[in-house]
C-alpha positions as a Markdown table, in Angstrom:
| # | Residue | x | y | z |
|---|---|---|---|---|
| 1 | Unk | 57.6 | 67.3 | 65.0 |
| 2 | Unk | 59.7 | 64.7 | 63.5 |
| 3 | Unk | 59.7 | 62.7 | 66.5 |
| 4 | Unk | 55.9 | 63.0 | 66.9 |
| 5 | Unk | 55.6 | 62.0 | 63.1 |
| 6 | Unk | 58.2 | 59.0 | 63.4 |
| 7 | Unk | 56.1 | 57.4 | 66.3 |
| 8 | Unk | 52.7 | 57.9 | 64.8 |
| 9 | Unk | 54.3 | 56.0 | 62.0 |
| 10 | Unk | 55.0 | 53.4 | 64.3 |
| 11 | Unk | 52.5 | 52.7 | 65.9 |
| 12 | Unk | 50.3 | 52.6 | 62.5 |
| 13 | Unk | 52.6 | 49.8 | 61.6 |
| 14 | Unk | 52.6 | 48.0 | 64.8 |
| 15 | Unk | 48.6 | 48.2 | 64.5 |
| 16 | Unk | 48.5 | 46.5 | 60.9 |
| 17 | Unk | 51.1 | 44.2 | 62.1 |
| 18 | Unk | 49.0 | 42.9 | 65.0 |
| 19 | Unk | 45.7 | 43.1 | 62.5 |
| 20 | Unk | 47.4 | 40.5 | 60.1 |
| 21 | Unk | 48.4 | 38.4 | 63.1 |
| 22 | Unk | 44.9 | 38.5 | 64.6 |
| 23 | Unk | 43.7 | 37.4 | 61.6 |
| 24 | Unk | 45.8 | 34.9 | 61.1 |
| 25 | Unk | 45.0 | 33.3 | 64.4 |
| 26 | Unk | 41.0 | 33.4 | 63.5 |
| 27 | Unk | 42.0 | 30.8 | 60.7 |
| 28 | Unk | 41.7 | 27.5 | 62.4 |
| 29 | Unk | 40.0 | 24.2 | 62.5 |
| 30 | Unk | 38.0 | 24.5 | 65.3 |
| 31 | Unk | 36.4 | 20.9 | 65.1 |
| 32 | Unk | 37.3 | 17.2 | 63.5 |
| 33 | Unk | 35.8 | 14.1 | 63.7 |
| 34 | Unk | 37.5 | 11.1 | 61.9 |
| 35 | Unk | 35.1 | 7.8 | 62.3 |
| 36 | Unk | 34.5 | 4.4 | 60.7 |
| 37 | Unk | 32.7 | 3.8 | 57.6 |
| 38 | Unk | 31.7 | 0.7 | 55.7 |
| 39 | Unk | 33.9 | 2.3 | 52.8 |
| 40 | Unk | 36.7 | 2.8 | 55.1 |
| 41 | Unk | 37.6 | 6.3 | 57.6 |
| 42 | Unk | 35.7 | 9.2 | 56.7 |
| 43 | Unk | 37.0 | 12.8 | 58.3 |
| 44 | Unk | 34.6 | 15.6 | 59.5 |
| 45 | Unk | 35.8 | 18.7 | 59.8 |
| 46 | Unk | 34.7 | 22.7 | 61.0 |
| 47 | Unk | 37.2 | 25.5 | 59.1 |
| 48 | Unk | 37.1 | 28.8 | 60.3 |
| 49 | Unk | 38.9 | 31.3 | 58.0 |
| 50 | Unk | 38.3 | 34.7 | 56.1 |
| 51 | Unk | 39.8 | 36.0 | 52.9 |
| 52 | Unk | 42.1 | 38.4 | 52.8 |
| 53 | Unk | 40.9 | 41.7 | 50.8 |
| 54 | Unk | 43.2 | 40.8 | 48.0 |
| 55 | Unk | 42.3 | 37.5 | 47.5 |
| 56 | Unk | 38.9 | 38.4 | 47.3 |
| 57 | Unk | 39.8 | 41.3 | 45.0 |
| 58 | Unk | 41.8 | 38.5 | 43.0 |
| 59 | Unk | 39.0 | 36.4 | 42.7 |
| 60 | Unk | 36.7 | 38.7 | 41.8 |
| 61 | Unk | 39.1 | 39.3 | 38.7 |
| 62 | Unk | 38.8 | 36.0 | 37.7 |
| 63 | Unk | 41.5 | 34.1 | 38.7 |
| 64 | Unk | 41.0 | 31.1 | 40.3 |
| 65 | Unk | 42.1 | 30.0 | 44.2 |
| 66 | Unk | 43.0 | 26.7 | 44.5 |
| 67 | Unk | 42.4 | 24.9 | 48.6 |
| 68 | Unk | 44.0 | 22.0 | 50.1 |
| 69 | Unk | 42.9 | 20.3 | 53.4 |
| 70 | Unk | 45.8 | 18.4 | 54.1 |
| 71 | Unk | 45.3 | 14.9 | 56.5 |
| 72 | Unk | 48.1 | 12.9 | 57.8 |
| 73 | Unk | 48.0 | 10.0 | 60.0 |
| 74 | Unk | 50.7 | 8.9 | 62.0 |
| 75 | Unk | 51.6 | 5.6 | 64.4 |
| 76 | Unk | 54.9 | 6.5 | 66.6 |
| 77 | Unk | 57.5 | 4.3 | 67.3 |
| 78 | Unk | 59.9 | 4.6 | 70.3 |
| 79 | Unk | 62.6 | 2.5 | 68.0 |
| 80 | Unk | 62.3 | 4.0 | 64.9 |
| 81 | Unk | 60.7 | 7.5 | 63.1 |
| 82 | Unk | 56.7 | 7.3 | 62.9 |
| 83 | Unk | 55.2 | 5.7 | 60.4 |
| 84 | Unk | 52.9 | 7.6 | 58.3 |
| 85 | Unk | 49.6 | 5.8 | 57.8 |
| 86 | Unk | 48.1 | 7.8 | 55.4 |
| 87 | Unk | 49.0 | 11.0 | 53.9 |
| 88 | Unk | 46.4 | 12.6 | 51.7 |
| 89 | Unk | 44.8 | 16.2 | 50.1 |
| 90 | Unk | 41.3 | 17.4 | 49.2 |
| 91 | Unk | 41.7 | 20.2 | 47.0 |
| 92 | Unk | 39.1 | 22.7 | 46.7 |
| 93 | Unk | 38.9 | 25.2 | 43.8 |
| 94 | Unk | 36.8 | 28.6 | 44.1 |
| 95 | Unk | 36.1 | 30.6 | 41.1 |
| 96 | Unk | 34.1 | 33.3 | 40.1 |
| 97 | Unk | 32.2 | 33.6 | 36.5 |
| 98 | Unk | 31.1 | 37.4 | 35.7 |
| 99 | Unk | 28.8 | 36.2 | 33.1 |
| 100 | Unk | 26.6 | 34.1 | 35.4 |
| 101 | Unk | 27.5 | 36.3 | 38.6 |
| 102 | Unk | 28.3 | 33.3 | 40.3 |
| 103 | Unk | 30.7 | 31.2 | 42.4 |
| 104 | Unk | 31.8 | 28.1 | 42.3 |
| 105 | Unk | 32.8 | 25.6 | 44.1 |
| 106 | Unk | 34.7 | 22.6 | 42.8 |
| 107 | Unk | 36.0 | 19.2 | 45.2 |
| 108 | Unk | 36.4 | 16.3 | 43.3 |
| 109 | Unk | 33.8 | 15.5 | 41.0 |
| 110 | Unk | 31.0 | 17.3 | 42.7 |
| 111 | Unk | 30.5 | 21.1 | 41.7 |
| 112 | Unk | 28.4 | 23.5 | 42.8 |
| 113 | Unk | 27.2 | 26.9 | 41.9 |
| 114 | Unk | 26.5 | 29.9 | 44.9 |
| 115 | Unk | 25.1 | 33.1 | 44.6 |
| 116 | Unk | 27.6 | 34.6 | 46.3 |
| 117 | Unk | 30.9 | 34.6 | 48.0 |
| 118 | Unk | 29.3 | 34.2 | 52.1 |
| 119 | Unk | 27.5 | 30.7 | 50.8 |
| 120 | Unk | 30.2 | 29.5 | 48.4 |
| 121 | Unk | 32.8 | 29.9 | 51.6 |
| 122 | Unk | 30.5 | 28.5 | 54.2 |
| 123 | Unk | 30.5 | 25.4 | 51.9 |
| 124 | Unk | 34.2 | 25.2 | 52.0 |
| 125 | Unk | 34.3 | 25.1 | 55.8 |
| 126 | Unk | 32.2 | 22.9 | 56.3 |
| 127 | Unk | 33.4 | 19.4 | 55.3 |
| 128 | Unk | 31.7 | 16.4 | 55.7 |
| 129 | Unk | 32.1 | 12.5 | 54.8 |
| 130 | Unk | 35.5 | 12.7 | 53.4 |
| 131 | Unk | 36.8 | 9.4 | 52.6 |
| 132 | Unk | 40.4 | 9.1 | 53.7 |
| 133 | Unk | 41.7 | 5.8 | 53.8 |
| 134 | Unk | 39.4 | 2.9 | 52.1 |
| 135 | Unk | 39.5 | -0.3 | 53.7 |
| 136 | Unk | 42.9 | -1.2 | 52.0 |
| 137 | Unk | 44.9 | 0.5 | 54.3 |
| 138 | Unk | 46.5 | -1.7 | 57.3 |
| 139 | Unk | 46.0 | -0.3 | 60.8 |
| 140 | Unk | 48.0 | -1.9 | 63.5 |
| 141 | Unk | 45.8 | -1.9 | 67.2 |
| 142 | Unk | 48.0 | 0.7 | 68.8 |
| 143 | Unk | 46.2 | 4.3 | 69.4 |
| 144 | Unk | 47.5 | 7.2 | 65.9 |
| 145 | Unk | 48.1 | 11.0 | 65.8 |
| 146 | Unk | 45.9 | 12.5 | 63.4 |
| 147 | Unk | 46.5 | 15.7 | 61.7 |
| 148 | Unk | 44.5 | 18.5 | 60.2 |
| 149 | Unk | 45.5 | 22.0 | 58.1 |
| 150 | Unk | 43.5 | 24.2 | 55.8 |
| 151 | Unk | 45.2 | 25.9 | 53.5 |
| 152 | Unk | 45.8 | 28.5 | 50.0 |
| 153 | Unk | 48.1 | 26.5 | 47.5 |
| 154 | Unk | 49.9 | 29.2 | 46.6 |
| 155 | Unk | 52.3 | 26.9 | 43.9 |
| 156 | Unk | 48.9 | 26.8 | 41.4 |
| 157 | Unk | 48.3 | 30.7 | 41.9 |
| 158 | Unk | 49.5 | 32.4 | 38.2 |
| 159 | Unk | 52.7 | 32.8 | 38.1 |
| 160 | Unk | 53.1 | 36.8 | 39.7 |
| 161 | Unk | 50.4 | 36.1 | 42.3 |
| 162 | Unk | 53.1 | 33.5 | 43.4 |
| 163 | Unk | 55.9 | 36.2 | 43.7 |
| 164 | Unk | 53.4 | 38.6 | 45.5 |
| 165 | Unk | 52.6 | 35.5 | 48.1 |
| 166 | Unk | 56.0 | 35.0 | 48.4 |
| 167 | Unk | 56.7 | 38.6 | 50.0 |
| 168 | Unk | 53.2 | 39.7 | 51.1 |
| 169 | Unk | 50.8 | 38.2 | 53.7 |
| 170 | Unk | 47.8 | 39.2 | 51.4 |
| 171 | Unk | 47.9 | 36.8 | 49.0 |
| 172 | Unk | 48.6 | 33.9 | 51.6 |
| 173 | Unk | 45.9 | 32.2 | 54.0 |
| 174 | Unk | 46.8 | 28.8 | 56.4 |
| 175 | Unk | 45.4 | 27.6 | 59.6 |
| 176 | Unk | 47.8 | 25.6 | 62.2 |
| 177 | Unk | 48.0 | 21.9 | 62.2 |
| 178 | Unk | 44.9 | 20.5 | 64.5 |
| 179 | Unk | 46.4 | 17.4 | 66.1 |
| 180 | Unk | 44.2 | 14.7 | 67.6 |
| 181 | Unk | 44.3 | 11.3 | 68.8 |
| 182 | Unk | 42.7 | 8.7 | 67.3 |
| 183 | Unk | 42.1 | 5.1 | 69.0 |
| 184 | Unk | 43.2 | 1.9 | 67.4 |
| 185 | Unk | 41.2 | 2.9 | 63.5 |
| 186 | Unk | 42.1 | -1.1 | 63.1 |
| 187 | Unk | 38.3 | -2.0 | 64.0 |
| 188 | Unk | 36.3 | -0.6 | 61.4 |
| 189 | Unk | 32.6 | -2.2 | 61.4 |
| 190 | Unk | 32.2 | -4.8 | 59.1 |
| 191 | Unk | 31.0 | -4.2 | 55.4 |
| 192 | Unk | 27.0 | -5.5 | 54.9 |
| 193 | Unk | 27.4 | -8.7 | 53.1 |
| 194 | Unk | 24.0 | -8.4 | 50.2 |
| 195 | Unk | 22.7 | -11.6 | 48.8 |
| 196 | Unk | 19.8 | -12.0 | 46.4 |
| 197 | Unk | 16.6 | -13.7 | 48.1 |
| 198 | Unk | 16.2 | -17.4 | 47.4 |
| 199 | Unk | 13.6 | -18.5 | 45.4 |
| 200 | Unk | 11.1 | -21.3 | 46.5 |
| 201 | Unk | 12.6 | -24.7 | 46.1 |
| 202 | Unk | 15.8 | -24.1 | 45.8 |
């Protein structure tokens, strides 16, 4: 009996395990689009991801969850380390307000309010005409690695949610890195030079 009970045990366990790792793997960026801009390289992206139970539960609560979609941009260099291009965040903060019953969703200066958690998420994964380098940054003509990842910031959870996301996978939510090539982002188009009409006689 002991036996019987010790491997039903086990394989309860091994089923959870492989639960949390299939959902980890359904967290991804599935597409991204980085393209040229008069203001400079805007990135378009496609997140697939699903809250855990407990973050939901936490939110719910009233605690804030705080997003980052991380965007690096790399040139390599056979004679040296790669140099990093750009290197940049767009936070994302979800919250719920009892009161209101509502979500909302926070990026920047835009906010907007959803009511409910399905539309307030489907915002979040779907990002479009984020400006990532303005026309300041220097691109040399050779071809870049882009890079991509979606995930919780854990470090602006309150502090004991950070000690539970330390040793739990319930409070914790990443996608892998989406790496792409992009070709030679050095030839953006031209900004549209605007001039006042001319009067007559002059």
């Amino acid at each position: 009996m002991r036996r019987i009970a010790f491997l039903s045990r086990f394989l309860l366990l091994l089923a959870c395990l492989c639960a949390g790792s299939a959902r980890g793997e359904d967290n991804e960026i599935r597409e991204v689009a980085l393209r040229p801009t008069e203001e400079g390289l805007v990135l378009d992206a496609e997140i697939a991801f699903e809250l855990t139970p407990r973050l939901t539960e936490v939110l719910a609560g009233g605690v804030a969850l705080y997003f980052a979609l991380d965007f690096d941009l790399e040139r390599g260099r056979w004679y040296w380390f790669d140099e990093k291009a750009v290197s940049t965040k767009l936070q994302m903060r979800l919250s719920y307000h009892p009161l209101s019953r509502q979500y909302r969703l926070s990026t920047g200066l835009l906010q907007r309010s959803f009511d409910s958690l399905d539309e307030a998420l489907g915002a979040m994964k779907h990002v479009r005409g984020w400006l990532v380098a303005d026309r300041t940054v220097t691109f040399s003509n050779d071809d870049y690695q882009g890079s991509v990842r979606f995930r919780l910031d854990t470090a602006l959870l309150p502090k004991p949610f950070q000690l539970s996301a330390l040793t739990g996978r319930d409070l914790q939510l990443e996608t892998p890195w989406r790496r792409f090539t992009v070709r030679s982002p050095k030839h953006l188009p031209a900004p549209v030079e605007t001039r006042e009409p001319r009067s007559a006689g002059k």
